[in-house]
N, C-alpha and C positions, 0 to 999 in steps of 0.2 A: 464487610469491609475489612481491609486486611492495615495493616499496622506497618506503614513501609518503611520508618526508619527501624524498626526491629526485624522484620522480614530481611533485609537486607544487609542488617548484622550477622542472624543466623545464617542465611546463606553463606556470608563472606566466615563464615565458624566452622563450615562444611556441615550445617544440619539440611539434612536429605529433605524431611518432612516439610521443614521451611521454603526447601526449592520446589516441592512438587504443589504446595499452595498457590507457590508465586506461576506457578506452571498451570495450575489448576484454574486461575485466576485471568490468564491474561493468555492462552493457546489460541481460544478459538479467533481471537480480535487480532492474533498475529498472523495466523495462519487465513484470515480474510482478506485480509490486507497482502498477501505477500501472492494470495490467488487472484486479485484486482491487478495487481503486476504484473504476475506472468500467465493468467488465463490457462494453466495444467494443473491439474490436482497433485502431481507427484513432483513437481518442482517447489510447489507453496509447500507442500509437508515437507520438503530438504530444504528452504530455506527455514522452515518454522524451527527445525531443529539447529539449525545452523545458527538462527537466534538465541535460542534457549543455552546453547552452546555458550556464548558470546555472555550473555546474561550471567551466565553462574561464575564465567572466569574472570571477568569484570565487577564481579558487586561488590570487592572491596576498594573500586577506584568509583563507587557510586556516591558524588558529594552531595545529594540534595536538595541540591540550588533548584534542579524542578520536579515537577511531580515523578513519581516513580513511574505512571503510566507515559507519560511523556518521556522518559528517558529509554522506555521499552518499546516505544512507536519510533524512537529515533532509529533506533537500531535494526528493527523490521525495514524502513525503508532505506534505509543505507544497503542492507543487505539485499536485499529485493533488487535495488538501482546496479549495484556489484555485479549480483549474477546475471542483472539482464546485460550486462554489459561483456560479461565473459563469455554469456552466450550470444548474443549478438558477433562478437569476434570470432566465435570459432564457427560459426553459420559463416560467416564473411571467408574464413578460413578453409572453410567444409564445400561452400560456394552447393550447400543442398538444400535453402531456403531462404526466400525473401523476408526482411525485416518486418512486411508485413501478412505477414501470411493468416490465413483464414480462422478467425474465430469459431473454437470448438469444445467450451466448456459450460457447463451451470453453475452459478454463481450460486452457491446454497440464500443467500438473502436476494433474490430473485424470484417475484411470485411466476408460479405458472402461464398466469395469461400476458407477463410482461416478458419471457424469453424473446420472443422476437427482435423487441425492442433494445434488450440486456445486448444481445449480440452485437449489432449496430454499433450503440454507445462502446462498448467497448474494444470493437474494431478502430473507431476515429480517435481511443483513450491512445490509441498506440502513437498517432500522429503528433500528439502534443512533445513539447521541450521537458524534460524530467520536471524541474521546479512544477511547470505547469499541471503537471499529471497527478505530481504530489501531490499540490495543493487540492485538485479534483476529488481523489482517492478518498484521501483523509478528513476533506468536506462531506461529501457529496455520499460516496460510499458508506463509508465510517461512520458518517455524520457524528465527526468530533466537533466541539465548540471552535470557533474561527480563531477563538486566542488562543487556546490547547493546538489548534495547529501552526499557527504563527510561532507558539514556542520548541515543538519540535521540530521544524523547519527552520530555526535559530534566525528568523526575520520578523516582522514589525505585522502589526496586524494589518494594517493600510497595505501591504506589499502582497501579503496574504488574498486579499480585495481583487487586488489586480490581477493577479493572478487566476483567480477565478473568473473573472470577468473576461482576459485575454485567454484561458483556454475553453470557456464558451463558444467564442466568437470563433476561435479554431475549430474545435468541434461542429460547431453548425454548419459552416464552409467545407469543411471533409464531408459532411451530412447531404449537405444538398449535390456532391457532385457525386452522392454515393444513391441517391434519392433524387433527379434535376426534377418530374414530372408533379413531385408531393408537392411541392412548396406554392407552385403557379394552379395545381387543379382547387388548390383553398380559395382560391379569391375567386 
């Protein structure tokens, strides 16, 4: 367990060793997260870096008010949300790929006998509202605690709820028109 109001001082002192713990400490949970969003291996390592980046030149405007992992999930998904956005414009710009285009990656916390499934859920993750997708991600993937995610999404835990609940419901609806035969051979 790492000491985040001191981690944070050193970093913001320029101690190297203090940035590569905090680096050592919170990589792979960013760079999962940031592959949950864009589904490429070589986009998640440029935005992970792109966080790390943000983190070190920021930590001395790091006030504490929440957990330090939470102040580093906030910023994984800002950044995540940024570039899907700047990439989404310049695809729109480029006019050389649909917003939804085919899922093609392994999710390293993905078991083997669930890729199928992985793909799927993560083709209809693309159809949700950002908020919605958030909340998904950092539930559902991450499986962070519902108030750790309420507080990095700077909203209420109730709103959090809903949100889960309303990108379900979205999900399932992209699911069955992605799937119509599955749902009706059940019963």
């Amino acid at each position: 367990m790492i000491n985040e109001e001191e981690i944070i001082k050193a970093i913001s002192n320029g101690n190297k060793k203090a940035f590569a713990l905090l680096y050592q400490h919170f990589s792979i949970n960013v760079y999962n997260t940031a592959l949950s969003y864009t589904k490429n291996i070589e986009e998640a390592e440029e935005i992970t870096q792109d966080v790390f980046v943000k983190v070190h030149k920021y930590a001395a405007s790091f006030k504490g008010n929440a957990k330090l992992s939470t102040w580093v999930y906030r910023i994984t998904v800002n950044t995540s949300l940024n570039y899907l956005k700047k990439k989404k414009k310049f695809t729109l710009f480029k006019n050389s790929l649909s917003s939804k285009a085919a899922v093609d990656f392994e999710h390293p916390g993905v078991l083997l006998e669930n890729k199928e499934n992985a793909v799927a859920l993560y083709k209809v993750m693309d159809c949700l509202p950002a908020n919605q997708k958030t909340a998904f991600i950092l539930s559902y993937i991450d499986q962070l605690p519902r108030q750790e995610v309420a507080d990095i999404m700077k909203t209420s835990l109730k709103s959090v709820e809903s949100l889960l609940q309303r990108a379900k419901k979205n999900m399932r609806i992209e699911l069955e028109k992605m799937y119509p035969n599955r749902r009706k051979s059940k019963k």
